[in-house]
SEKOLDREN-342382 format. One record per residue (C-alpha): residue in one letter; x, y, z. Coordinates in Angstrom, 2 decimals. Layout:
<nodes>
  code     east    north       up
     a        X        Y        Z
...
</nodes>
This chain:
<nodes>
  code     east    north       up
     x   -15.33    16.53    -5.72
     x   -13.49    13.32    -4.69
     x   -12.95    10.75    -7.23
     x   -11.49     7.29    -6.91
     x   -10.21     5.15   -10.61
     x    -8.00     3.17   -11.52
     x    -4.85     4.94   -12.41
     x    -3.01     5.93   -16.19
     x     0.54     6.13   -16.97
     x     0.15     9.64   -16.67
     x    -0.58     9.63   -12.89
     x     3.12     7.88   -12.42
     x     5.06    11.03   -11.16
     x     2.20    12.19    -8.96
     x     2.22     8.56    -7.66
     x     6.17     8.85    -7.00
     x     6.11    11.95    -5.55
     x     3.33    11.15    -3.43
     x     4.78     7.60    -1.94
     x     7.93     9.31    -1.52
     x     5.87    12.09     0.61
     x     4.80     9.48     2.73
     x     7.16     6.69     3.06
     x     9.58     9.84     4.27
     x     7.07    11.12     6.31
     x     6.15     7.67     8.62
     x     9.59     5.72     8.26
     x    12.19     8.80     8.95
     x    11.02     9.51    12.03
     x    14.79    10.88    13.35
     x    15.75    12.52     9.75
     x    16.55    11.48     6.26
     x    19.63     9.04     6.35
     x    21.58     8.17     2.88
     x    20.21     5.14     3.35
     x    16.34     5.82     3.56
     x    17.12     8.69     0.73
     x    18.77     6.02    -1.63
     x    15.56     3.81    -0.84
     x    12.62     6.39    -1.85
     x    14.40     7.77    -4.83
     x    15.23     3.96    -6.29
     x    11.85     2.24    -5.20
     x     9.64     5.03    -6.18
     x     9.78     6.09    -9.33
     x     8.13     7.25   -12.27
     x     8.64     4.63   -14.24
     x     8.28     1.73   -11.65
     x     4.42     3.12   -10.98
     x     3.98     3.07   -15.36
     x     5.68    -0.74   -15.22
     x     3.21    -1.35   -12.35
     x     0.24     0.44   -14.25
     x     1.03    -1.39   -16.92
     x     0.65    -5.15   -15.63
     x    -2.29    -6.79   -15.69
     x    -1.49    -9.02   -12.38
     x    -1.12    -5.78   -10.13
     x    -3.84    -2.52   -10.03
     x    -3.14     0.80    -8.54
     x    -6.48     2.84    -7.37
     x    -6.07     6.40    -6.62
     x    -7.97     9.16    -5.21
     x    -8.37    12.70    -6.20
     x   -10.04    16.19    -5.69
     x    -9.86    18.23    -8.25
     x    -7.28    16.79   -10.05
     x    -4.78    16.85    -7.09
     x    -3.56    13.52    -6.19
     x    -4.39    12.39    -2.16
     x    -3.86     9.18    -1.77
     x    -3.44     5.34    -3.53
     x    -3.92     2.12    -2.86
     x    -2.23    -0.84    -4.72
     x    -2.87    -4.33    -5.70
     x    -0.48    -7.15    -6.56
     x    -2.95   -10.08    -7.71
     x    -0.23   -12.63    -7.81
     x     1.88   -12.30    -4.66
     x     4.42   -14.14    -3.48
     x     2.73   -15.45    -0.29
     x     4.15   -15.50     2.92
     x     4.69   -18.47     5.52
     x     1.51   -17.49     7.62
     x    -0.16   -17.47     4.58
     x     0.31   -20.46     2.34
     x    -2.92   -22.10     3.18
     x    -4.65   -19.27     1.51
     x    -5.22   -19.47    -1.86
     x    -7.03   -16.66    -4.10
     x    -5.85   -13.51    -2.30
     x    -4.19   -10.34    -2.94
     x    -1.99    -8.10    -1.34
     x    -1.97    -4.60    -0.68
     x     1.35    -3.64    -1.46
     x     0.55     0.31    -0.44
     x    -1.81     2.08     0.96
     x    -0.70     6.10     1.21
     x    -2.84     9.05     2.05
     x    -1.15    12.37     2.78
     x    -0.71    13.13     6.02
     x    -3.18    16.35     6.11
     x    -5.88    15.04     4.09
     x    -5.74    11.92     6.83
     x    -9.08    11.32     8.57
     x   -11.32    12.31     5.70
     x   -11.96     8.95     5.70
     x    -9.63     8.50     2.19
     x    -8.00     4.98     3.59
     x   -11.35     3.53     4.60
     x   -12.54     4.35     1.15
     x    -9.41     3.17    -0.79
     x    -9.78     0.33     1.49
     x   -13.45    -0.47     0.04
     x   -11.86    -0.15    -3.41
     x    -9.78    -3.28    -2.66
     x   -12.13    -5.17    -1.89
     x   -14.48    -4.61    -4.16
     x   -11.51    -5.08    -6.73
     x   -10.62    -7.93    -5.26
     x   -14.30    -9.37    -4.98
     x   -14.65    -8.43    -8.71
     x   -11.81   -10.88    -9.48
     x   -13.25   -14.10    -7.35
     x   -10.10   -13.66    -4.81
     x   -11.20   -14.44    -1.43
     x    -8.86   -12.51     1.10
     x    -7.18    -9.41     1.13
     x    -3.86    -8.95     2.99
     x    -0.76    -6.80     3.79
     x     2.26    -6.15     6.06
     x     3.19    -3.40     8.42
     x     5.88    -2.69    10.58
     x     5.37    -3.76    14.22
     x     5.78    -0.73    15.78
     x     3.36     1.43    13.31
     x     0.43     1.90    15.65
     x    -1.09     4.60    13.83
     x    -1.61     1.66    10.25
     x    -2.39    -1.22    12.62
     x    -5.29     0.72    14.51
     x    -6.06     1.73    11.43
     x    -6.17    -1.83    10.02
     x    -7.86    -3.89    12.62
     x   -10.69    -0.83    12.54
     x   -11.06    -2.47     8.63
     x   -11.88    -5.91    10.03
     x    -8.08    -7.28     9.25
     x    -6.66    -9.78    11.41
     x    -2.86   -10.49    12.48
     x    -1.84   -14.03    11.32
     x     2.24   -14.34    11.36
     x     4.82   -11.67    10.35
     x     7.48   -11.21     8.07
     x    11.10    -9.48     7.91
     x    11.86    -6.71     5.64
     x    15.40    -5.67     4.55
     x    16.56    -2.27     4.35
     x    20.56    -2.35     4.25
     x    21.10    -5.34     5.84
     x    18.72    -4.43     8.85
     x    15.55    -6.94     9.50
     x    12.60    -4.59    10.60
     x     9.85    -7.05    11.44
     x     6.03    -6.26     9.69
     x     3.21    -7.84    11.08
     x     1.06   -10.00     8.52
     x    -2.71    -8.65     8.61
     x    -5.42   -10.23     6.63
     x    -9.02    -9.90     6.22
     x   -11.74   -12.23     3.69
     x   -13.22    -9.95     1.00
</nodes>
């Protein structure tokens, strides 16, 4: 049976491992360089998912099947807003959405993304929104099928390199 809740401190490695699986998995496309290796292992960690568990500004919804971890969404309530963005008050961003790569078109995302809204909703925010990199076809088709809309991008810095991410929002 497939289950989505809010998730414990205890669900922090499974939540490591499992961003780790896919952040690999979409972004090292050629192989794992030093650099993408030193990324994964710092950013996702054990005890960064408990820290973000643990505040009350940011929410991390997971799904499951029998107890085996398949995919999470998160939540940061107070974001740090980007240019394209400052008009829009009340919204938050969807700092990850990750759904193994064979469990992917059990309709899992589309769920998780229902969760976010509905989380959102329950908190009086009016707009949901995230970034992806440009080139990700696969997350944007999959994004713009969830009613979000480009408006702007932003850079993000991996080593010194600038990999633009398109800004995609969507009212709640």
């Amino acid at each position: 049976m497939t289950i989505y809740r809010n998730a414990l401190s205890g669900d922090a490695v499974r939540l490591a491992a499992l961003s780790i699986e896919v952040w690999l998995n979409t972004y090292a496309k050629s192989g794992i360089s030093n650099i993408f290796a030193d990324y994964v292992l710092q950013r996702f960690t054990s005890e960064n998912f408990q820290s973000i568990i643990a505040d009350a500004e940011r929410q991390v919804i997971l799904c499951e099947e029998d107890d085996r971890l398949l995919g999470h969404i998160a939540l940061d309530y107070k974001p740090t807003l980007p240019d394209s963005l400052t008009t829009r008050t009340g919204s938050a961003e969807i700092t990850t959405l990750y759904v193994r790569s064979r469990h992917a078109g059990r309709g899992i995302g589309k769920a998780l993304m229902q969760q976010a809204r509905n989380a959102a909703s329950a908190r009086n925010l009016g707009h949901i929104w995230l970034s992806v990199l440009h080139d990700n076809q696969r997350a944007l088709n999959f994004y713009q099928q969830q009613g979000m809309e480009r408006q702007g991008s932003v850079w993000f810095e991996l080593s010194g390199e600038r990999h633009k991410n398109f800004v995609l929002i969507q009212p709640v």
